[in-house]
N, C-alpha and C positions, 0 to 999 in steps of 0.2 A: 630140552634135549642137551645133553652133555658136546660140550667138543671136544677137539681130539686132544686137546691139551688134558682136559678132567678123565678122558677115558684109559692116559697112559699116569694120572696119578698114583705113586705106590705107597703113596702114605697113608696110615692106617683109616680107617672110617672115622676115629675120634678125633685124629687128629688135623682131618681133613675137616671136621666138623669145629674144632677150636680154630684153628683160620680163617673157619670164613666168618664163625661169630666175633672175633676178633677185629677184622674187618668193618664189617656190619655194624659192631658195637658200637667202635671208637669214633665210624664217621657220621651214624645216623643216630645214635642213642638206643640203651637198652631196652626202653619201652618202646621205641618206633619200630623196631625189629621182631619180623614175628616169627616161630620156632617153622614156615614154611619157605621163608626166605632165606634162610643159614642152612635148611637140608638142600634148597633149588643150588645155593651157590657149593656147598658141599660136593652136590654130588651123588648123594647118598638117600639110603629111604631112609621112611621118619621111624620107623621100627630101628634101625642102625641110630638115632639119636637116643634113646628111651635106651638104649642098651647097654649104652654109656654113661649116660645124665638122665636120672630118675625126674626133674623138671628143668627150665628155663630156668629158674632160681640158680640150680647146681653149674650148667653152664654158665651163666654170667658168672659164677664163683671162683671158678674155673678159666673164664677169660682173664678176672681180676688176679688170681692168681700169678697166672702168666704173666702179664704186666707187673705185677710187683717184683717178681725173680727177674725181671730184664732189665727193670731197673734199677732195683740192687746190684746186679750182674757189671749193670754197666759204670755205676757211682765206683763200687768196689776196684773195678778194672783201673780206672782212672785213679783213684786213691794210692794202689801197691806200688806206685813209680814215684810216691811223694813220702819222706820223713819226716817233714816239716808239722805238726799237726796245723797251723796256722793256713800254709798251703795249700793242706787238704780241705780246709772248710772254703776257702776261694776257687777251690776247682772245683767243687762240688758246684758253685755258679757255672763252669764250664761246661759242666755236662746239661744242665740247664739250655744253654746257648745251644750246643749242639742238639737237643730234642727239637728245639723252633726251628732249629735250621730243617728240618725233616718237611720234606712238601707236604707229607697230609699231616701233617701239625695239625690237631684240633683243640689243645688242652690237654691240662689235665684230667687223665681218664677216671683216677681215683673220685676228683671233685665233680666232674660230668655224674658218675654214675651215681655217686652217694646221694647226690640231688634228684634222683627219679629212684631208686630203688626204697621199698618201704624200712619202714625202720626195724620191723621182726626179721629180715632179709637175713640167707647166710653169709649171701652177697657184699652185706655191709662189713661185715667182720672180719675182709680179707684187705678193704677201704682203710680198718681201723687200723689190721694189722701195720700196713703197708704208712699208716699216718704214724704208730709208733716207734718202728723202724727208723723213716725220717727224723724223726724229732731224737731219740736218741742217738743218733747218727751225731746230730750236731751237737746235743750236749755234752757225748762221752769228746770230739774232738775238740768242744769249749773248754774241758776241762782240763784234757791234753796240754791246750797252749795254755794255762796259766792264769786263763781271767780270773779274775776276782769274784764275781757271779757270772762262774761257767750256764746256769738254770737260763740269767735271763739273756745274755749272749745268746743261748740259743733262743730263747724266747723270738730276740731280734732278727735272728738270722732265717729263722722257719717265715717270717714275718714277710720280707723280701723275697724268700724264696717265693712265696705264694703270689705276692704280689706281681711278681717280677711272671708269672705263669698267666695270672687275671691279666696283664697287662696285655703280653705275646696273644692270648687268644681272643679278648673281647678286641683290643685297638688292633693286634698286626703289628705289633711294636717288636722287631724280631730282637733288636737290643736290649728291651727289658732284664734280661740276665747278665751282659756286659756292665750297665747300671746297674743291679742289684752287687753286683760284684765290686764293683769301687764306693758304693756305700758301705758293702761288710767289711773293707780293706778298712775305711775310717771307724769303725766298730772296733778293729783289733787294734787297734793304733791307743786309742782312748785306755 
């Protein structure tokens, strides 16, 4: 039974269906999630899913999707207020800090889903995109500031970043990013 909040929603059926997989996804995992619990919280019939997403493959791709333009969206945001290339590769830990700071922090959603979705997935492809984004992200602003091997700088720096996410999720370690961030300061120092 819908309540009165879902009955006055005016967002579209799809989109009403990518929030609540979104939802669903990131807190319980993509495989634990089945295509009758994302129409229940929807909203919507399962006919209104299939109309939009030819499978559950498509909307997790679709979830991942979404997560990767947010957090691009949100890296980029924080980046345009910095000239410094050096800067910008140390706020990019900022924006890190600020994701754990989030109450349903679960992890990384990329590394959560990549590890349950199969590997012919199209699902994975949006993981991979979204992993070389990052990693170029830090190479091109490696290169920016002047290292000497911009490659392994970022090698280094993807290296923390991940770990500094492994950490925040499996320990609770909401600092992990604060940390990762004053180890990548002695990176550029070097």
């Amino acid at each position: 039974m819908r309540t009165k909040t879902e009955a006055h929603d005016i967002r579209s059926p799809r989109d009403r269906l990518l929030a609540a997989a979104a939802e669903l996804f990131y807190l319980e995992g993509v495989n634990a999630v089945g295509i009758d619990k994302i129409i229940d919280r929807a909203g919507v019939a399962k006919a209104s899913l299939y109309a939009h997403f030819k499978s559950k493959d498509e909307l997790v791709q679709a979830y991942l999707g979404q997560r990767h333009e947010a957090r691009k969206a949100r890296i980029e945001a924080k980046l345009s207020g910095i000239s410094d290339p050096r800067e910008k590769l140390l706020a990019i830990f900022d924006v890190l800090g600020d994701v754990f700071a989030q109450a349903n922090f679960r992890g990384c959603a990329f590394l959560r889903a990549s590890a349950e979705i199969r590997v012919d997935s199209e699902a994975r492809d949006v993981c991979d995109e979204y992993r070389h984004w990052i990693r170029a992200l830090f190479t091109d602003l490696s290169r920016q500031s002047g290292a000497a091997d911009p490659g392994e700088l970022a090698r280094r720096l993807l290296l923390l970043y991940d770990g500094a996410s492994v950490s925040a999720q499996m320990d609770g370690d909401l600092q992990a990013a604060s940390v990762a961030r004053q180890i990548a300061e002695r990176f550029l120092l070097a």
